[in-house]
C-alpha positions as CSV (number, residue, x, y, z in Angstrom):
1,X,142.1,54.7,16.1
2,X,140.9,55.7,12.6
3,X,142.1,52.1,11.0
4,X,140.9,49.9,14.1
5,X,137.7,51.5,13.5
6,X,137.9,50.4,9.9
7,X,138.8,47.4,10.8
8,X,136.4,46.6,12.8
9,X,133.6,47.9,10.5
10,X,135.3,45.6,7.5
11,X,133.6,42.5,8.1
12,X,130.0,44.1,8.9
13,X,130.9,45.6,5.3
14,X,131.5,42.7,4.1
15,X,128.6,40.9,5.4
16,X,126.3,43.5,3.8
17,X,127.7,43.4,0.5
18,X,126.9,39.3,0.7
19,X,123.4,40.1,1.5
20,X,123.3,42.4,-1.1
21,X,124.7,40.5,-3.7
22,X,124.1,36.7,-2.8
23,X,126.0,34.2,-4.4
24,X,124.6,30.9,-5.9
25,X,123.6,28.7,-3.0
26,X,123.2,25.4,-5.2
27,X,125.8,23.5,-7.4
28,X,124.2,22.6,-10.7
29,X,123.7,19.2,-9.3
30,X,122.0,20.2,-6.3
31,X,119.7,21.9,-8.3
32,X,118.7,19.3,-10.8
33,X,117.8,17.3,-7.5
34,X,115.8,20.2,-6.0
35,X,114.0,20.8,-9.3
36,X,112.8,17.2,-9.4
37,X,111.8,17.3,-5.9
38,X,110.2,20.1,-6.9
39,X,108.2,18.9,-9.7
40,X,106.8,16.2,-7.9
41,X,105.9,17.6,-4.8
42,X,103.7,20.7,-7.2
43,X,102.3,18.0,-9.8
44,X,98.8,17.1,-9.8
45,X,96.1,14.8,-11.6
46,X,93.9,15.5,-14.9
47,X,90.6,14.6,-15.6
48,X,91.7,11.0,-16.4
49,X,93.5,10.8,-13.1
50,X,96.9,11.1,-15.2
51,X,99.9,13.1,-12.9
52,X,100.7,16.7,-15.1
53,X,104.1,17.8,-13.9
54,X,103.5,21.3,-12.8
55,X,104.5,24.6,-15.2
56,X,108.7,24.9,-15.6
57,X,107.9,28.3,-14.2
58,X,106.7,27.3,-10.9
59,X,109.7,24.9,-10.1
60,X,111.8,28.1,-11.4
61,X,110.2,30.3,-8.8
62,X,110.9,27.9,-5.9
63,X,114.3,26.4,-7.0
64,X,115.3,30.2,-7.6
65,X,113.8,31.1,-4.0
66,X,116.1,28.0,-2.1
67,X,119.3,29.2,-4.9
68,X,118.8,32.6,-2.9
69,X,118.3,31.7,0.2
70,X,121.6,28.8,0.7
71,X,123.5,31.5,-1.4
72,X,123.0,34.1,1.8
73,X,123.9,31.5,4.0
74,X,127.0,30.1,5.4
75,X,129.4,27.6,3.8
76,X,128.7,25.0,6.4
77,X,124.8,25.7,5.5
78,X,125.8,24.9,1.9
79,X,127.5,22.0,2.5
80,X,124.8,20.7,5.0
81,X,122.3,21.1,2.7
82,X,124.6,19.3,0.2
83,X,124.6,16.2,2.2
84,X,121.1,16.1,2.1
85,X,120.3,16.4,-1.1
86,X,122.9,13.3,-1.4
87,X,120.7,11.3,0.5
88,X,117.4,12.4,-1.3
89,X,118.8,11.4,-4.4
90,X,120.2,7.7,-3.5
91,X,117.7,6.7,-1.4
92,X,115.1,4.9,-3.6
93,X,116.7,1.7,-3.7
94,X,116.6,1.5,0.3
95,X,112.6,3.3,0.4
96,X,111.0,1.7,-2.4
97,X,113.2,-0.6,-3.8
98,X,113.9,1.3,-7.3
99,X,117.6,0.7,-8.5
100,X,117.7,4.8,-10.0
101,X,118.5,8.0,-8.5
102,X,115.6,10.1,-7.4
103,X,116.3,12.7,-10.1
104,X,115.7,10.3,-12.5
105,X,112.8,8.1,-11.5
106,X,109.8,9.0,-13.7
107,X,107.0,11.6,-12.1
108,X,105.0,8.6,-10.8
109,X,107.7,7.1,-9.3
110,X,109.1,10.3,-7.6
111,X,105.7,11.1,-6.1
112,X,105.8,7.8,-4.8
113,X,108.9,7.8,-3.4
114,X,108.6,11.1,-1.1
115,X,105.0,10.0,-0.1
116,X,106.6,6.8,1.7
117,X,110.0,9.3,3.1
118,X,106.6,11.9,4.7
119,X,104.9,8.6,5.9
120,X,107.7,6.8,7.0
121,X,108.3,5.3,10.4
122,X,111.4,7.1,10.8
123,X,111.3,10.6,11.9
124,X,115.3,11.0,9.9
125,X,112.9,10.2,6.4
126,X,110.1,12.3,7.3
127,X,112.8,15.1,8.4
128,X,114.6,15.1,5.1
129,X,111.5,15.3,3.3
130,X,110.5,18.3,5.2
131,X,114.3,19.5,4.1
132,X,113.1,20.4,0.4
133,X,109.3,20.6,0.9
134,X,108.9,23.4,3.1
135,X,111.7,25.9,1.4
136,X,110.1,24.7,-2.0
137,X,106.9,24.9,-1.5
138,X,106.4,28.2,0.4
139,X,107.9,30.4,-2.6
140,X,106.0,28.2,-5.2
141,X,102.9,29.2,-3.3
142,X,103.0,33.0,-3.7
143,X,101.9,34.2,-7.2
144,X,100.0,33.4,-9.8
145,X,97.4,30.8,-10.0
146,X,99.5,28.5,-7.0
147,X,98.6,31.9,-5.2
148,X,94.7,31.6,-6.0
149,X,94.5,28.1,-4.9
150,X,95.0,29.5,-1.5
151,X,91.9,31.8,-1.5
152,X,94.2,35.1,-1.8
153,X,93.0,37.7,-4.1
154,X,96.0,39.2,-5.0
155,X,98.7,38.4,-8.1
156,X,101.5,37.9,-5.1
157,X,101.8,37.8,-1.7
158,X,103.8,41.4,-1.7
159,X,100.5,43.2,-3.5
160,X,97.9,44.9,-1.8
161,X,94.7,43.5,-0.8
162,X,91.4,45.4,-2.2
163,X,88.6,44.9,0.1
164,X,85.5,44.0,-1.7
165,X,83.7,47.1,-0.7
166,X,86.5,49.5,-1.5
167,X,86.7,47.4,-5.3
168,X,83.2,48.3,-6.0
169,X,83.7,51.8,-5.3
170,X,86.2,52.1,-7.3
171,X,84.8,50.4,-10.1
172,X,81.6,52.4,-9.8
173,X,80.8,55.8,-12.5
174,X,81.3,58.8,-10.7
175,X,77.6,60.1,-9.6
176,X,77.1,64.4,-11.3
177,X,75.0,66.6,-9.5
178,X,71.7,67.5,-10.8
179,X,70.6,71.1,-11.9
180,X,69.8,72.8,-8.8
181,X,70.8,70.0,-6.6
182,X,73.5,71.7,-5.9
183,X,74.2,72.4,-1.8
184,X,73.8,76.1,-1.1
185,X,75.7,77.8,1.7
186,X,73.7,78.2,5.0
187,X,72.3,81.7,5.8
188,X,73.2,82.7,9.8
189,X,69.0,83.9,9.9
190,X,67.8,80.2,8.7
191,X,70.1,78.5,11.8
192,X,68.1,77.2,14.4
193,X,67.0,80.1,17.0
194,X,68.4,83.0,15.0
195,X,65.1,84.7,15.6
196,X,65.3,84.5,19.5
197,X,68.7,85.6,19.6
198,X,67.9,88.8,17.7
């Protein structure tokens, strides 16, 4: 009985310890495509209307976040998810007509590309799109300043709001007593109809 019940805890064991320590969800390959999806999806226009690729540690945060999240998945997850990034990454030539790979179109180009896959007649384009964008973009979105855009106050998502009021209390010198301001202890006599009772 004792080594069916350890048998039969094993693979429960087993599927902690891979939540616990996740492996890497993304061949190197896969990542360089995510990264680029990445990159252009978060850029965004200067003063001169010029596309600046967004910080390296943005695209980090939400290339790390997918890494972690295919890396607790299944193999057939992995390998799904594989086959897509395939397709994001030889598809120009067929969307917009540029003989490159996706990963290495320039930033104008890329933005391009996925703007006609998210307005394209075919729900398949829009779909795969929606593969990278929403996994990317979510983790992206949850610190620092891509945080503030939002309207949170907060450094992350996982911090603690303070409420306005409870800010300026806390912010605000702590008020001393004046001399003989202090409260003095109430005397039974000086309660309200002492005087009748006695």
């Amino acid at each position: 009985m004792q080594d069916a019940g350890e048998s039969a805890r094993g693979p429960a064991a087993r599927g902690f310890d891979r939540l616990e320590r996740p492996g890497r969800g993304l061949a190197p390959w896969t990542r360089r495509v995510a990264w680029s999806a990445a990159e252009a999806m978060l850029c965004d226009e200067d003063e001169r209307g010029e596309l600046v690729p967004p910080g390296a540690g943005v695209c980090e945060r939400a290339v790390a976040a997918l890494d972690l999240s295919l890396g607790q998945g299944s193999p057939e997850t992995r390998r799904g998810f594989a086959l897509l990034a395939v397709c994001l990454e030889i598809l120009p030539l067929f969307v917009i007509g540029a003989v490159s790979r996706m990963s290495r179109l320039p930033l104008g180009r890329r933005l391009a590309y996925l703007e006609a896959l998210e307005s394209s007649r075919f729900g398949l384009l829009a779909m795969l799109l929606l593969a990278f964008k929403v996994p990317l973009c979510i983790p992206a979105f949850e610190e620092g300043t891509e945080l503030a855009l939002t309207g949170l106050d907060r450094e992350s998502t996982a911090a603690r709001r303070r409420l306005p009021a409870l800010r300026a209390a806390a912010d605000a010198p702590l008020a001393t007593p004046r001399d003989g301001a202090r409260a003095q202890p109430a005397d039974a006599t000086s309660a309200p109809g002492a005087g009748g009772a006695a």
